[in-house]
Each structure stands twice: as C-alpha cells, then as structure tokens.
VOPAGU-2260 file (C-alpha; in pm, 1 decimal, decimal comma):
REM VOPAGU-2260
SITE   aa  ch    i         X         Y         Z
SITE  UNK   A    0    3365,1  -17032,5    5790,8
SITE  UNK   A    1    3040,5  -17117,4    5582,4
SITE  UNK   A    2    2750,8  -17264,5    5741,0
SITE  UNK   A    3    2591,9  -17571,5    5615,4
SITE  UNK   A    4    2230,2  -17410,4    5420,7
SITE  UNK   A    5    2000,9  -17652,0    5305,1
SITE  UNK   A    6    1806,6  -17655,9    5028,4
SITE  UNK   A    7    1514,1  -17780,5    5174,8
SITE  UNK   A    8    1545,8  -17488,2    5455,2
SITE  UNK   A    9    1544,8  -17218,4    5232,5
SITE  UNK   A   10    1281,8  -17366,7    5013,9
SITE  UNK   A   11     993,9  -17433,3    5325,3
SITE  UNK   A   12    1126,7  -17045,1    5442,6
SITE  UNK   A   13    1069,2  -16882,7    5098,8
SITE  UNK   A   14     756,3  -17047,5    5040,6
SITE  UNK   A   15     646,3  -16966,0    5452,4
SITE  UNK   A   16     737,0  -16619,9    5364,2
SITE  UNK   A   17     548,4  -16643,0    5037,4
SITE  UNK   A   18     233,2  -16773,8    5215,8
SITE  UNK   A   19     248,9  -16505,8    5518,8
SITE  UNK   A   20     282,4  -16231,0    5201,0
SITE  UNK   A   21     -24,6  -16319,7    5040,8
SITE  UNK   A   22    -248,8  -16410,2    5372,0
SITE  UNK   A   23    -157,2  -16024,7    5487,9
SITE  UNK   A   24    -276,0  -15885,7    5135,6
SITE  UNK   A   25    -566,7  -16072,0    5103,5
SITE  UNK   A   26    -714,0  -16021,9    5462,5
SITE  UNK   A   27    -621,6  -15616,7    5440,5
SITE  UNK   A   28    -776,7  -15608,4    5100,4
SITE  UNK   A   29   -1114,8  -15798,4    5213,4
SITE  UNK   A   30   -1354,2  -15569,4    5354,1
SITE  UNK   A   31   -1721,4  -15720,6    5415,5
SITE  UNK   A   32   -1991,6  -15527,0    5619,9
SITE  UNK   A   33   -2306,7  -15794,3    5673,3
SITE  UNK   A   34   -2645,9  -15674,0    5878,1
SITE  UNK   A   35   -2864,3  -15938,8    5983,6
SITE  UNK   A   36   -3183,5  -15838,0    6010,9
SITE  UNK   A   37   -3371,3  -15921,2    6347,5
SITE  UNK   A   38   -3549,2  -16251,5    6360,6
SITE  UNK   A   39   -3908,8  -16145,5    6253,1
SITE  UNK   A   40   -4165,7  -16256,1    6000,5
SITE  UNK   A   41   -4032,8  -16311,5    5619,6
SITE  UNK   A   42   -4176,2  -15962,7    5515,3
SITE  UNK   A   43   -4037,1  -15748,3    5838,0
SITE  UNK   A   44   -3730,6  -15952,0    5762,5
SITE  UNK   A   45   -3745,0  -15858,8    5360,2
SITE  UNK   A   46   -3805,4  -15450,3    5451,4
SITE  UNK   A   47   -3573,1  -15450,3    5721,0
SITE  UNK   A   48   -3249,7  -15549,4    5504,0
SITE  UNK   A   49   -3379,5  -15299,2    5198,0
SITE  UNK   A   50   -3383,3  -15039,6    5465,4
SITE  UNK   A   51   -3068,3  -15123,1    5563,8
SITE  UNK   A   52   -2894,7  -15111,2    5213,8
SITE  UNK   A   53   -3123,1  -14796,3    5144,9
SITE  UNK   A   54   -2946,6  -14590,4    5425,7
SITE  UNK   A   55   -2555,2  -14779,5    5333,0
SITE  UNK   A   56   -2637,6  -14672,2    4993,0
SITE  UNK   A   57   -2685,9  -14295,2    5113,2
SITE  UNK   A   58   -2430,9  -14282,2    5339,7
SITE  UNK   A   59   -2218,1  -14367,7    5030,7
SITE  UNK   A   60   -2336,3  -14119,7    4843,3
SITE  UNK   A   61   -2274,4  -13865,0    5078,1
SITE  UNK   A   62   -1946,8  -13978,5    5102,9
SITE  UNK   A   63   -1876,6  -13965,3    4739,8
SITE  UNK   A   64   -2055,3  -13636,4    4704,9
SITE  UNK   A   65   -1802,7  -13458,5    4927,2
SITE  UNK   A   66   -1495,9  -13597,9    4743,2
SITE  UNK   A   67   -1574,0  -13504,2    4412,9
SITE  UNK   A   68   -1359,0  -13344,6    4192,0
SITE  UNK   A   69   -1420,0  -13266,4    3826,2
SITE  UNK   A   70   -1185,1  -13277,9    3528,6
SITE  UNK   A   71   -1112,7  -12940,9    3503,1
SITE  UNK   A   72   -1040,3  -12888,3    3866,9
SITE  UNK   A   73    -765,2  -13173,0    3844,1
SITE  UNK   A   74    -614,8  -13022,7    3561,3
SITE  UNK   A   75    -549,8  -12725,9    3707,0
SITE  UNK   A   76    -351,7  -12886,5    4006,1
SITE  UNK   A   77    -196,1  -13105,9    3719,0
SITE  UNK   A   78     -47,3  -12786,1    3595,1
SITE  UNK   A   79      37,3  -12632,8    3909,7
SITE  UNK   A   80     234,1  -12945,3    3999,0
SITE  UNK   A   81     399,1  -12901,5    3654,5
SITE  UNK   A   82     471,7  -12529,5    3691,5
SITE  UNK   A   83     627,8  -12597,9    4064,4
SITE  UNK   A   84     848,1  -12898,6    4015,4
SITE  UNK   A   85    1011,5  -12702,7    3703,3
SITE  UNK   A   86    1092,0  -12386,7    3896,2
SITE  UNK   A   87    1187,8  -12630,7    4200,4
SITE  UNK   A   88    1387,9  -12865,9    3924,2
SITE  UNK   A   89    1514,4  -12617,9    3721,2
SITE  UNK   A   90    1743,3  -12422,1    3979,4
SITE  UNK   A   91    1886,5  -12713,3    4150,7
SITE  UNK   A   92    1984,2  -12895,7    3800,2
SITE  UNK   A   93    2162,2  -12572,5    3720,8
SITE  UNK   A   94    2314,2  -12509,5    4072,6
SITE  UNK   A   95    2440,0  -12928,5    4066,0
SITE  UNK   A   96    2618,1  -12850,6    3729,4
C-alpha cells in the first residue's frame, strides 16, 4: 500500500532541512573573540584594547611559529607518501589479479 505524500510536506521538510544545514555551517564556521576594555577614561580605554590585540597578536604568532613547515620539508613527506602507497599499491594490484 502507498501512502498519501504531499507535495507541500516534502517541500516545507526539504527546505526545514535546508535551513537547519546552513544555520549548523554558519554558526560552526563563525568564530568571534571580543574584549571590552574596563570602563575607564577614553585614553586608559584606547591603551587597554591595543594591549589587548598586542598580546592576541603574539599569542598568534607563537602559534604559527610552532606549526611551520617549509617547502622543502613538505616535499619530502610528498615523496614518502608517493614511495609508500606504490610499494603498498603495487603488491596488492598484483596479488588481486
């Protein structure tokens, strides 16, 4: 026996699911870190956010300075990739045959 499916049904469902989709994307993609700086004169105000984005900015650039890896070092595990998937690939093609 086939049920009854409406048009409409699947429509509002495909679009709900469309909508729930995007929503979870977009709020794991968005990251936003604010600092408010304490409630001071304009100036304290002023050097208290540079400070702020001073030490963010070095705490990304020690970050960044720890993951670096240069051209020639990613080559090299380019290649060794390369070398290991044909001795992996090359015996089991042979062996399926």
């Amino acid at each position: 026996r086939q049920r009854d499916i409406k048009p409409e049904m699947f429509v509002a469902r495909s679009s709900m699911a469309r909508a729930v989709a995007r929503a979870t994307t977009q709020t794991g993609q968005r990251r936003s870190a604010q600092t408010i700086p304490r409630f001071a004169s304009e100036e304290e105000m002023k050097k208290e956010a540079v400070a702020q984005l001073r030490a963010r900015i070095a705490k990304q650039k020690d970050i960044e300075a720890g993951q670096h890896i240069s051209h020639a070092e990613e080559v090299a595990e380019m290649w060794k990739w390369v070398k290991l998937s044909i001795f992996v690939a090359t015996p089991v093609c042979v062996l399926s045959v």
